[in-house]
MARVEX-647526 format. One record per atom (N, C-alpha, C): x, y, z; residue number from 0. Coordinates in steps of 0.1 Angstrom, whole numbers. Layout:
N
X;Y;Z;NUM;
...
This chain:
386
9;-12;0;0;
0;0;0;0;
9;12;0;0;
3;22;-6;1;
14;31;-8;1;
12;47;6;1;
20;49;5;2;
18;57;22;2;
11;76;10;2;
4;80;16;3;
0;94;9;3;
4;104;4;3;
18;102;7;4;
29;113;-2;4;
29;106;-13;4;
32;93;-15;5;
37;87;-28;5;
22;91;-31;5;
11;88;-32;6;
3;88;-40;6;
-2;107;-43;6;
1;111;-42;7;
-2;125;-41;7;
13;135;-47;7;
23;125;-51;8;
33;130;-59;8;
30;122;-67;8;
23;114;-69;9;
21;102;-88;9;
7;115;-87;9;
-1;121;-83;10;
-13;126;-84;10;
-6;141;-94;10;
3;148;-86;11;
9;161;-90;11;
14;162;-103;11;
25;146;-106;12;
31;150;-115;12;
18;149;-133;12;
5;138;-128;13;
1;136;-137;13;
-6;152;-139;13;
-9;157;-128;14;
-15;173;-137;14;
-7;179;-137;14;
0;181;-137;15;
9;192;-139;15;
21;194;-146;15;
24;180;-155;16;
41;178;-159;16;
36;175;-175;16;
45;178;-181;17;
46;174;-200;17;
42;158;-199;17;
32;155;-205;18;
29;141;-210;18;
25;139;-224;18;
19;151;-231;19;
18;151;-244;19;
25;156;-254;19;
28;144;-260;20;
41;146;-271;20;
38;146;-287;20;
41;152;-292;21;
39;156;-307;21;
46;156;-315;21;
53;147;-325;22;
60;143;-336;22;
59;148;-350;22;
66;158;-353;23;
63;161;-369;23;
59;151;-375;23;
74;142;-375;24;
79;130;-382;24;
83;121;-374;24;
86;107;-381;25;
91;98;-372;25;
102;93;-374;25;
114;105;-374;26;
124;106;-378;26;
132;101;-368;26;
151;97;-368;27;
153;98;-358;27;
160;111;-354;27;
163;120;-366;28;
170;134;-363;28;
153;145;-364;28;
144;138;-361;29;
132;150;-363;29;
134;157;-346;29;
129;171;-341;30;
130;178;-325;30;
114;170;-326;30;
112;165;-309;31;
99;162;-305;31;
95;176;-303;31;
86;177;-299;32;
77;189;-293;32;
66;183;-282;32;
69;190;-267;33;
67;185;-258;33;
56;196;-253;33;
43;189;-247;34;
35;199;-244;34;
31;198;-231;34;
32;206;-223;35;
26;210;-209;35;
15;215;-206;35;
11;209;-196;36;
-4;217;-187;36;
4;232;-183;36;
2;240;-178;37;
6;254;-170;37;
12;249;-158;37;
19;257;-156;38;
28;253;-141;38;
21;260;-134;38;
26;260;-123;39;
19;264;-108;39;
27;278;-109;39;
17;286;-108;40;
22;302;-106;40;
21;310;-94;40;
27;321;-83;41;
28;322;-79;41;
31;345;-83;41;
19;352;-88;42;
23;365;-91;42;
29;368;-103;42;
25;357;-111;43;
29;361;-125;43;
20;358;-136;43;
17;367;-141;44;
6;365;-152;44;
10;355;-163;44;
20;355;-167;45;
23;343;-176;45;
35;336;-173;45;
37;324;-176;46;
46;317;-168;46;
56;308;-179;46;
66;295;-180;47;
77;293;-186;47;
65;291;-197;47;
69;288;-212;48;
67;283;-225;48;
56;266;-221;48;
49;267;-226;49;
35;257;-228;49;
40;243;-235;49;
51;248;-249;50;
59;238;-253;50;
71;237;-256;50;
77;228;-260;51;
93;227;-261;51;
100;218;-269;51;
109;221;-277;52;
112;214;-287;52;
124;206;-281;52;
127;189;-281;53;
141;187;-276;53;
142;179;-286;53;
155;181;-288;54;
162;174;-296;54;
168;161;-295;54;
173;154;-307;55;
183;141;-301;55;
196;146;-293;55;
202;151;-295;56;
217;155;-292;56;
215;163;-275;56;
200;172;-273;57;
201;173;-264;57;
194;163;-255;57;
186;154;-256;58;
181;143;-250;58;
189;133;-246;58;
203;128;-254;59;
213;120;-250;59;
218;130;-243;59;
221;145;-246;60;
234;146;-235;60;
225;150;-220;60;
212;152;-220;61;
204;154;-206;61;
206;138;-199;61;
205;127;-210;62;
203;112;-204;62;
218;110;-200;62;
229;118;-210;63;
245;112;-206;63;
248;115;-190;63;
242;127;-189;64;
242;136;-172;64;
242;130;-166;64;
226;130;-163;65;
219;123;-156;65;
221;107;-151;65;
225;100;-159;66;
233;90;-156;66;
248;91;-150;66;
257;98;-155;67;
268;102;-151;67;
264;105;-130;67;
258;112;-130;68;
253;115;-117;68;
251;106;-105;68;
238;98;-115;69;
236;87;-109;69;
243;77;-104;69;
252;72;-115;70;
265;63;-113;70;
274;68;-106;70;
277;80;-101;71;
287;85;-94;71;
284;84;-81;71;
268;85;-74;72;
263;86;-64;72;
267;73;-57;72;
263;63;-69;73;
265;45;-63;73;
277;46;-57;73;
288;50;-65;74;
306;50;-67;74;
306;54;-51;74;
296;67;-47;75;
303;73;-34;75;
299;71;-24;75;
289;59;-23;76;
280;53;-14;76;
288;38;-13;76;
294;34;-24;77;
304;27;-26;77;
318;29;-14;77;
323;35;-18;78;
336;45;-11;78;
332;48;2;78;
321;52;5;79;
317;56;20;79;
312;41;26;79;
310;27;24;80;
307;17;32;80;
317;12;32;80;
327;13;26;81;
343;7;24;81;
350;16;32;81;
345;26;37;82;
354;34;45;82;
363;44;44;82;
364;43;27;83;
374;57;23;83;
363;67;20;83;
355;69;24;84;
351;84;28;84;
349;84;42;84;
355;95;46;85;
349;98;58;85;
339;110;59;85;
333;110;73;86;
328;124;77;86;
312;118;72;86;
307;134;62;87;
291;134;60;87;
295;129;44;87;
283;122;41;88;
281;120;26;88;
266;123;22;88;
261;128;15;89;
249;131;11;89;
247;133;-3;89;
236;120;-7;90;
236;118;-23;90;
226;123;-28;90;
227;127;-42;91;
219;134;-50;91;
208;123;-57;91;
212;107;-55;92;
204;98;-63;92;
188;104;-63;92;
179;104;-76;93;
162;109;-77;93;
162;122;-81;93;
172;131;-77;94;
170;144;-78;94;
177;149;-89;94;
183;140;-101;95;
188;145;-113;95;
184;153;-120;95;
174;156;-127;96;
167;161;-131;96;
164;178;-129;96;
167;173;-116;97;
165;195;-111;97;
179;196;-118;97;
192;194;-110;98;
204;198;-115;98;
202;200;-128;98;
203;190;-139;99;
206;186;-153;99;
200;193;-160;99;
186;197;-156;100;
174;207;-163;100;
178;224;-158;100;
183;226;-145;101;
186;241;-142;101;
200;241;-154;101;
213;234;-154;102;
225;238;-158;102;
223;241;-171;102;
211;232;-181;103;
213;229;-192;103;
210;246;-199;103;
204;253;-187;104;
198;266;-195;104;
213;279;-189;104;
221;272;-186;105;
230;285;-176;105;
247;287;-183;105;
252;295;-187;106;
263;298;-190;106;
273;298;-182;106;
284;293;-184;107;
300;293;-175;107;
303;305;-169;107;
294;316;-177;108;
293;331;-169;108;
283;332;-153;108;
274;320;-154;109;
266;323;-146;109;
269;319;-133;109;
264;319;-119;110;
268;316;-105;110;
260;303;-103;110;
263;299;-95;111;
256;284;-90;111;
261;287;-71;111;
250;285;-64;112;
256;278;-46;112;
247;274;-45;112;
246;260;-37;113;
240;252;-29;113;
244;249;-19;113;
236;236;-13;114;
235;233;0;114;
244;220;0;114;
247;207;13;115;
257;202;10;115;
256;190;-1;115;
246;188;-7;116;
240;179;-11;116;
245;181;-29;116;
259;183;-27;117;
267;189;-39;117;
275;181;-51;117;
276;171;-46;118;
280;159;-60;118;
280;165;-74;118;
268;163;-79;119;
261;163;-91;119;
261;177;-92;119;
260;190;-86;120;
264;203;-94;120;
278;206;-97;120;
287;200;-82;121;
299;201;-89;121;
304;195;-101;121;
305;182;-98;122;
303;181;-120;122;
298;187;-127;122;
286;192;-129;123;
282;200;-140;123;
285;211;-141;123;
288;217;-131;124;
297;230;-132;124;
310;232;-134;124;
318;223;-137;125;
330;218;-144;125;
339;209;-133;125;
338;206;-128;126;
344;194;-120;126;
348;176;-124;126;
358;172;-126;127;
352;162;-136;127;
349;148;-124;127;
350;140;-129;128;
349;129;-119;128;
358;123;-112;128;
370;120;-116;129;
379;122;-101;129;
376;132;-98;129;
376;144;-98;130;
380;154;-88;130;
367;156;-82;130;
356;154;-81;131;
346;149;-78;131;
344;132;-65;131;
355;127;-71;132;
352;110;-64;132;
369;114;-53;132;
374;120;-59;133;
393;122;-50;133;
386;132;-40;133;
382;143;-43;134;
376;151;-28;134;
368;142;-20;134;
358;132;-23;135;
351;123;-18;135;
364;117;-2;135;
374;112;-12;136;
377;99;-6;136;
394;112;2;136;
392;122;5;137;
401;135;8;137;
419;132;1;137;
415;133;-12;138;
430;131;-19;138;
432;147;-21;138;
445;144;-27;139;
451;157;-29;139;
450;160;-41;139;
443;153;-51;140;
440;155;-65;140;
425;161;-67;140;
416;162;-52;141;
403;161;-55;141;
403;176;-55;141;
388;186;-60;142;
390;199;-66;142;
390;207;-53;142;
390;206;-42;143;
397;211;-31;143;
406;209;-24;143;
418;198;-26;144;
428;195;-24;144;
424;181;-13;144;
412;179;-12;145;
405;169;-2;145;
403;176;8;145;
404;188;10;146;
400;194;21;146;
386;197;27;146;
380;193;12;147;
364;196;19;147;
355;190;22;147;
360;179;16;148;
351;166;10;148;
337;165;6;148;
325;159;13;149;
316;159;6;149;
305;170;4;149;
307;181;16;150;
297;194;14;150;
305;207;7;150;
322;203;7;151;
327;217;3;151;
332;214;-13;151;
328;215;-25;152;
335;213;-34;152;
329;229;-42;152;
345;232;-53;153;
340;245;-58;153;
347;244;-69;153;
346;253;-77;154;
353;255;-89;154;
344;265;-98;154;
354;272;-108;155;
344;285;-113;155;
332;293;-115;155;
331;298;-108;156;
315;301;-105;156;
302;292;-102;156;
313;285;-93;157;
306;277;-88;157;
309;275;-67;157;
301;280;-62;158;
305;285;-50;158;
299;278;-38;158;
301;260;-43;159;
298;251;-33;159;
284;249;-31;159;
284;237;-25;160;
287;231;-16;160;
288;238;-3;160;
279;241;7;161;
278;242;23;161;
270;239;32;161;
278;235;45;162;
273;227;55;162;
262;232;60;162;
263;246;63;163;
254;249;73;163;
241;251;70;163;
232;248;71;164;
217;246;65;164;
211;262;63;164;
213;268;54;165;
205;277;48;165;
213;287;46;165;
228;286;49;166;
239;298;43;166;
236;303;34;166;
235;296;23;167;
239;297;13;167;
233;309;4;167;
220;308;10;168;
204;319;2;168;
211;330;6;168;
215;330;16;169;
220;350;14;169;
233;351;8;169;
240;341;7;170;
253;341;7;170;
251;338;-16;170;
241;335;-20;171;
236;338;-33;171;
230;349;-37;171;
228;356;-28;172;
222;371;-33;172;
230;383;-30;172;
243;379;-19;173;
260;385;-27;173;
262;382;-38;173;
261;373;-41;174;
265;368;-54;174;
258;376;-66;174;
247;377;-66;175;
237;381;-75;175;
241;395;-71;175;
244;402;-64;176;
245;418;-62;176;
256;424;-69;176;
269;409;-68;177;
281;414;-72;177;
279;415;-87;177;
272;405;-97;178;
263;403;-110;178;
259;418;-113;178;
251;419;-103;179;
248;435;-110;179;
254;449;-108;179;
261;447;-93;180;
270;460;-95;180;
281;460;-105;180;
285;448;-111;181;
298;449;-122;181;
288;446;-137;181;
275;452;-134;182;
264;451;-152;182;
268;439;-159;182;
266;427;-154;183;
267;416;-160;183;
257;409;-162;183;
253;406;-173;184;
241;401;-178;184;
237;386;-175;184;
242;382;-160;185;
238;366;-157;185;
236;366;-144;185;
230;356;-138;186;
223;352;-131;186;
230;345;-117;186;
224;343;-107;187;
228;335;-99;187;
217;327;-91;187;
223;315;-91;188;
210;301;-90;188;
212;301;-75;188;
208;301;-62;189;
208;299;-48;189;
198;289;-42;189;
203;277;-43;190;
193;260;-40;190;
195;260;-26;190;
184;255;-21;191;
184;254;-6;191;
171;239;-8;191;
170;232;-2;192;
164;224;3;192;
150;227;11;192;
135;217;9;193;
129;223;20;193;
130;219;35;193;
140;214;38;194;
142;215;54;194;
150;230;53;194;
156;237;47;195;
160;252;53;195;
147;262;48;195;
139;259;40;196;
135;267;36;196;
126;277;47;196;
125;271;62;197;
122;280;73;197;
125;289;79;197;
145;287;76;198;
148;294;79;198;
149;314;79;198;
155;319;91;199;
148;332;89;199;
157;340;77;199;
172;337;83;200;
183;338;71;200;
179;339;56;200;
163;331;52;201;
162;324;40;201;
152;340;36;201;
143;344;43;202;
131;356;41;202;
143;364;40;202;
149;370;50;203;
163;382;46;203;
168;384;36;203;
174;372;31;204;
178;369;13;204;
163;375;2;204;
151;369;8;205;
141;374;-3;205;
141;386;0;205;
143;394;11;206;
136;409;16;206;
145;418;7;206;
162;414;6;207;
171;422;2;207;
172;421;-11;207;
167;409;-17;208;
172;407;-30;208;
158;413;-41;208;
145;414;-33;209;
135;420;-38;209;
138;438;-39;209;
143;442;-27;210;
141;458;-26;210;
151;460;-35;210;
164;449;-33;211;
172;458;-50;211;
173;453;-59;211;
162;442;-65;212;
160;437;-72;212;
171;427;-79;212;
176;420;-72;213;
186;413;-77;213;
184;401;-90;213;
194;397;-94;214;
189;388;-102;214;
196;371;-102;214;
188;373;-87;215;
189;359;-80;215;
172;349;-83;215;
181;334;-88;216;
166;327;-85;216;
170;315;-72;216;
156;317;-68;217;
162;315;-54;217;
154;297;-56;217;
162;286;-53;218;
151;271;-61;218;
160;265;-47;218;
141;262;-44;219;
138;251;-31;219;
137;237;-38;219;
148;231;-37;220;
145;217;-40;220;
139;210;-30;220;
125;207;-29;221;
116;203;-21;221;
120;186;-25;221;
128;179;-17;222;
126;167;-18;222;
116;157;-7;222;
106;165;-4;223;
94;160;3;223;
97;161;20;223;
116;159;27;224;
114;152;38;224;
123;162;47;224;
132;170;43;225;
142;177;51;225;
154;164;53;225;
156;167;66;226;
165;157;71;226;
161;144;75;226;
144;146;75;227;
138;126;81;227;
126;134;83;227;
120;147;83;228;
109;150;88;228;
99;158;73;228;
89;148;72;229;
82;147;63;229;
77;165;63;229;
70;174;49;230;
71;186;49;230;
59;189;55;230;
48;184;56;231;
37;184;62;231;
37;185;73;231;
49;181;80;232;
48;182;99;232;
58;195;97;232;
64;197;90;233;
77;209;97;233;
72;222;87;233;
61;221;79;234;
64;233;77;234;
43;240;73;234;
40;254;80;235;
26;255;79;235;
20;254;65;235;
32;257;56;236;
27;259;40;236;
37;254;29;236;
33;243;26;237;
44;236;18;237;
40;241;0;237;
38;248;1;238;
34;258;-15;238;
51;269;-15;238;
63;258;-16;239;
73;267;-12;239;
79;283;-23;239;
70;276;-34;240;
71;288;-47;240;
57;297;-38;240;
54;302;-30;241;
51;311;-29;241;
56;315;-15;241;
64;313;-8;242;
67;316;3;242;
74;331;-2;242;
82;335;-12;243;
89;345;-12;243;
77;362;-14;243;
62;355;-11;244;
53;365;-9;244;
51;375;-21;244;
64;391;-18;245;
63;399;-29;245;
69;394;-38;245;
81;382;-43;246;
88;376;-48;246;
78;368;-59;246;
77;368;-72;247;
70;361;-79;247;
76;346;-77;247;
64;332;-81;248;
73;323;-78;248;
62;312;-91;248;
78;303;-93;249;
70;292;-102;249;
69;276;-95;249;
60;268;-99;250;
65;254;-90;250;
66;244;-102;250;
74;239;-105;251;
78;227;-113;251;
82;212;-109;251;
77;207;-117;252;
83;188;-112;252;
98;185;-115;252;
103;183;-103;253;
114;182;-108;253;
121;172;-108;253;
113;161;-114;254;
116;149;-117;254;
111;145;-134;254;
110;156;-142;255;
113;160;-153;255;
115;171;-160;255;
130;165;-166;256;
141;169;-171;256;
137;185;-178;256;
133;181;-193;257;
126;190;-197;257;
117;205;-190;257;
107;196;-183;258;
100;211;-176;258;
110;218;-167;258;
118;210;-159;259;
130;220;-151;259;
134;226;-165;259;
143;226;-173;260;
147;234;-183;260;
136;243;-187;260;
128;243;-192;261;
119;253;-194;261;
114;265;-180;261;
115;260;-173;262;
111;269;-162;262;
124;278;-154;262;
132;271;-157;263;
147;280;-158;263;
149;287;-164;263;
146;284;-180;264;
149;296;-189;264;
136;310;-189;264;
121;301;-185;265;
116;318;-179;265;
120;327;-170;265;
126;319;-159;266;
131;324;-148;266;
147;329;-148;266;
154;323;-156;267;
163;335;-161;267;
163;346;-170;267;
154;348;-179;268;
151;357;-187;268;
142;365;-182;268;
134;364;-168;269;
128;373;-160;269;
135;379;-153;269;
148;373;-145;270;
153;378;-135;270;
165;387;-143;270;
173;382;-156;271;
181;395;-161;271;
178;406;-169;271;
168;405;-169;272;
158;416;-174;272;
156;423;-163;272;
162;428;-154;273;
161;438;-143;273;
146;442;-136;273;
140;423;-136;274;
128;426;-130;274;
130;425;-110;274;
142;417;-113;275;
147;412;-100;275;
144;399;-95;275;
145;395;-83;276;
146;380;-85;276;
132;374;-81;276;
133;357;-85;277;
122;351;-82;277;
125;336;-76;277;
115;333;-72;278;
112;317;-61;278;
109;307;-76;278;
115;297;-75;279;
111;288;-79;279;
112;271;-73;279;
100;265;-71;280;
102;254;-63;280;
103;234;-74;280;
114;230;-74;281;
113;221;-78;281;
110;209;-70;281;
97;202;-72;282;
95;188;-63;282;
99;176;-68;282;
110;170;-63;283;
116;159;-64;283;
113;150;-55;283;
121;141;-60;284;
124;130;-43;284;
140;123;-42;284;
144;120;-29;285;
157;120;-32;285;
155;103;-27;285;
162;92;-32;286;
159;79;-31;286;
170;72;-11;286;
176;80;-11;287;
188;75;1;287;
181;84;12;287;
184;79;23;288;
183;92;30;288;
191;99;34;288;
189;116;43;289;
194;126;48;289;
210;127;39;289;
216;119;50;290;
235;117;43;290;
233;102;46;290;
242;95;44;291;
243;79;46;291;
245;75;58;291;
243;82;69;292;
240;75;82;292;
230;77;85;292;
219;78;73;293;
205;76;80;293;
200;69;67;293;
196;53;72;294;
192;47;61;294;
178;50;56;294;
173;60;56;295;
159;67;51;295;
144;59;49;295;
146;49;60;296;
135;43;64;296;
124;46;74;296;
132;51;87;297;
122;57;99;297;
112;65;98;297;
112;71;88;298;
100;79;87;298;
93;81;67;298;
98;68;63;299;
90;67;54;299;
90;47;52;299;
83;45;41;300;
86;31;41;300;
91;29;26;300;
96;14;30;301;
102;13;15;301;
99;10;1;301;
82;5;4;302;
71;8;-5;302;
72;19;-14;302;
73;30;-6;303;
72;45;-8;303;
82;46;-18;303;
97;44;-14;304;
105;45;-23;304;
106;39;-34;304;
100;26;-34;305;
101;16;-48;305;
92;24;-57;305;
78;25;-51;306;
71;31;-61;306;
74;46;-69;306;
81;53;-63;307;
89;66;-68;307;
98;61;-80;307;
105;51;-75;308;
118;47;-82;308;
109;45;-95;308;
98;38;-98;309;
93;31;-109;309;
83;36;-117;309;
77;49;-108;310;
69;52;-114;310;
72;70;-118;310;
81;73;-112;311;
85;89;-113;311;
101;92;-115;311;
111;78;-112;312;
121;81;-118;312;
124;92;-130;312;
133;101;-131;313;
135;113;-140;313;
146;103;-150;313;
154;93;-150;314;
160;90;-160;314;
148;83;-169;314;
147;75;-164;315;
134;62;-170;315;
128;71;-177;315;
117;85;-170;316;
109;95;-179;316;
116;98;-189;316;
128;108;-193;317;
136;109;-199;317;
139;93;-209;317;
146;84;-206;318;
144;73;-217;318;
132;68;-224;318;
123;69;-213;319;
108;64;-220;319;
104;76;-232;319;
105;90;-231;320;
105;100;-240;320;
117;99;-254;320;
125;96;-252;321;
137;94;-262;321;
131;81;-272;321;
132;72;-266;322;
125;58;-271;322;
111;57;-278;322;
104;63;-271;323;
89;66;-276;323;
84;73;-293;323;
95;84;-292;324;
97;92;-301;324;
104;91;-310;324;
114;77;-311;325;
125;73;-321;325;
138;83;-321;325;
137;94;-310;326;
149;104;-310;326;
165;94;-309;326;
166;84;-304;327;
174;76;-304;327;
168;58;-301;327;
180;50;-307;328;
174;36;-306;328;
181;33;-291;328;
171;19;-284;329;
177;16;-273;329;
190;11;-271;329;
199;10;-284;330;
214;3;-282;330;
222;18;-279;330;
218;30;-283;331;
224;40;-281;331;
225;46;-267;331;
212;42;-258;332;
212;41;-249;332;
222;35;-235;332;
224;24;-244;333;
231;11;-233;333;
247;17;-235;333;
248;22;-252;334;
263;25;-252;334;
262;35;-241;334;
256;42;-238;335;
265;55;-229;335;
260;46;-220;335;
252;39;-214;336;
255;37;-203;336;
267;32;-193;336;
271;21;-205;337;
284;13;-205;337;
298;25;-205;337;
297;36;-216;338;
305;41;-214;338;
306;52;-199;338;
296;54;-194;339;
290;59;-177;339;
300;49;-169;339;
299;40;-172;340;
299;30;-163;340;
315;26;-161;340;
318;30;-173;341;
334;27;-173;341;
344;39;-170;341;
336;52;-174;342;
342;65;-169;342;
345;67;-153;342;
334;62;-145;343;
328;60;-132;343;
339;54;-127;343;
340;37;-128;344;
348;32;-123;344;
357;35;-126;344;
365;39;-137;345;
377;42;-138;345;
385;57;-130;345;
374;60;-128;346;
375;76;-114;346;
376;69;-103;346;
371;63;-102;347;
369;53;-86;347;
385;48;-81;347;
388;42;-95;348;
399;36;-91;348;
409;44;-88;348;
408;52;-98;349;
424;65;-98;349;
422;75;-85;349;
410;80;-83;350;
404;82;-67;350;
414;77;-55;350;
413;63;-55;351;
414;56;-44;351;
430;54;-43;351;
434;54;-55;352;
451;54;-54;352;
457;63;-54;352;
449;79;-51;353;
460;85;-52;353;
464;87;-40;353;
472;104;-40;354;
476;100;-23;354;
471;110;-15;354;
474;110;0;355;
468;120;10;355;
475;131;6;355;
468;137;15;356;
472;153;22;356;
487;149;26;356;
496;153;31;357;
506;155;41;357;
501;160;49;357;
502;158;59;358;
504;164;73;358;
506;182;75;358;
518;187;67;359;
523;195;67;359;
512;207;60;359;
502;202;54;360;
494;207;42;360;
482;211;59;360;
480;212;66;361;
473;212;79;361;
472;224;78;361;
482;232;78;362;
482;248;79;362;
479;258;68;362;
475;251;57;363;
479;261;45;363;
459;266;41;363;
460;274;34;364;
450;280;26;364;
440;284;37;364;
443;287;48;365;
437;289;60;365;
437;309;56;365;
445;315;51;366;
446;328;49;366;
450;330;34;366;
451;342;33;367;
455;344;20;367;
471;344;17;367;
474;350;26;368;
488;349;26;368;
493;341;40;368;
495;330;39;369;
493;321;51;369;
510;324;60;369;
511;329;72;370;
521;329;75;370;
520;315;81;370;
537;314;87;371;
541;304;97;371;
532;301;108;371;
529;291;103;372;
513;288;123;372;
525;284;136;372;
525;290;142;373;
527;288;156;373;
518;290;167;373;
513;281;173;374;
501;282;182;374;
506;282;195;374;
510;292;203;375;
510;295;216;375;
522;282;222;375;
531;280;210;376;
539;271;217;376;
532;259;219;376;
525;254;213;377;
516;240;209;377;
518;237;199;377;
526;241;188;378;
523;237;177;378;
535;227;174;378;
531;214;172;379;
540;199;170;379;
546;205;160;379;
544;210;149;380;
553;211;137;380;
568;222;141;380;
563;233;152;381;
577;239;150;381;
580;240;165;381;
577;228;177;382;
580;223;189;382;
598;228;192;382;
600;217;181;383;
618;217;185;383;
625;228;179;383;
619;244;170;384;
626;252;170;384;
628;263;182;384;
621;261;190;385;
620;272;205;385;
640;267;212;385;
């Protein structure tokens, strides 16, 4: 029997998500054209595009992602029961689709911060897979030197990965401010989860980024639960695309590919248009729980999760659309999977052999210009110079 969230996220996605599909031709280089019910609006008289043309080339490379993701998640859930990860690990597995559909619309010029649940944007914001699976397992090859492991990863305009539950929203509408005091025509993405989205830190970010209109979009990836506590107990109004009040807001399924891309691209062409920023809420589900010390059973059942897996998976939707439409045959499929699969492991392995930190490496990038640490005559490293 299925517990009432699952049935009431199979209920949502059927009104509200692209199901009708329209074929010029039954080509395999023909664009589908994908048609949507209206999204959930929130203060805006018209909202992302009704339909959408996807292509083969971009339908494999949304399915190459998206799998890439996936398989990397296993890899580090892998690494973390074998013990070379330490600390927190928190996987992105279910929730592909938001990443893969927000990046697909955003330029190398544009900003990205999230929360710690950062795997999968660090790769697509140019991170590659070692350095991705080496920060995992704290090598010195990984793209923080292993120093941050699984909530701190960065790289160009891309500004992590963070621990602390709801930093991040204000700390994206710096971002978006610095965007417009240097007249730059892009955007900054600020994800927070709905377990922060309570937070008060999180209203501050809308209050400041409304009055100066920034061109921040501010995306609650609502994966139904927070940290183990279902949204319906922790929060009075789970309609999280309207929490930002004066803030216009969109709600999209974000367990397909496509409509996240489309609701991104209204929502960035709203916000750099110096209307200033807006809420947009993607509902997903995330398949693991919290981080991997919470086997994500206690407060849901595993009913719940199979039927998600099978019936709202975002790759499957995505393959079942590619396949249906002849945009590619199912052997083309399996090749990238295989080649996922060998890219993956072969990061895994080069990961796991490379080498630590030194010791010595303890002290450094702690400042900008890091002097000599000496701590009050405590410090082991320079003991026997006194």
């Amino acid at each position: 029997m299925l517990s009432n969230l699952a049935k009431r996220l199979g209920t949502a996605s059927r009104q509200n998500l692209p199901r009708t599909v329209a074929v010029a031709s039954r080509q395999v280089n023909t664009d589908v054209q994908l048609t949507t019910n209206p999204f959930k609006l929130h203060k805006l008289e018209e909202g992302p595009k009704k339909t959408s043309m996807l292509t083969k080339d971009e339908a494999l490379d949304y399915y190459h992602k998206m799998q890439t993701i996936r398989r990397m998640e296993t890899a580090a859930a892998t690494l973390y029961k074998s013990k070379e990860v330490r600390g927190f690990c928190h996987l992105y597995s279910g929730q592909e689709a938001c990443a893969v559909g927000i990046s697909s619309v955003l330029t190398p010029d544009d900003a990205v911060i999230t929360a710690y649940r950062a795997h999968g944007w660090a790769y697509l914001r140019g991170v590659t897979l070692h350095g991705v699976l080496a920060e995992l397992t704290g090598r010195r090859t990984g793209c923080a030197k292993g120093k941050g492991g699984s909530m701190h990863m960065y790289c160009k305009n891309f500004y992590g990965g963070n621990g602390i539950v709801g930093a991040q929203v204000p700390l994206g509408a710096g971002i978006a401010l610095a965007l417009k005091y240097t007249d730059k025509k892009n955007v900054c993405i600020s994800l927070y989860g709905d377990g922060a989205a309570n937070q008060g830190q999180v209203f501050e970010a809308y209050n400041i980024a409304k009055l100066w209109d920034l061109p921040c979009i501010f995306v609650c990836e609502n994966n139904k639960y927070g940290m183990g506590t279902a949204v319906e107990r922790s929060a009075a109004s789970t309609d999280y695309y309207t929490r930002g009040d004066y803030i216009p807001g969109i709600w999209v399924d974000g367990m397909d590919v496509v409509a996240v891309r489309e609701a991104t691209r209204y929502a960035k062409d709203y916000c750099t248009s110096g209307k200033g920023p807006l809420v947009m809420e993607v509902e997903t589900y995330r398949y693991h729980g919290h981080s991997m010390s919470d086997p994500g059973t206690s407060y849901r059942s595993r009913e719940e999760v199979q039927e998600i897996r099978q019936s709202q998976d975002p790759i499957t939707k995505l393959k079942d659309t590619i396949l249906s439409n002849e945009l590619a045959a199912e052997a083309e499929l399996k090749a990238i999977d295989a080649s996922v699969r060998s890219a993956v492991d072969e990061a895994m392995t080069k990961a796991k052999a490379d080498p630590e930190l030194p010791v010595s490496e303890t002290f450094t990038n702690i400042y900008a210009n890091t002097a000599p640490m000496r701590v009050r005559g405590a410090d082991a490293f320079s003991y026997h110079d006194s």
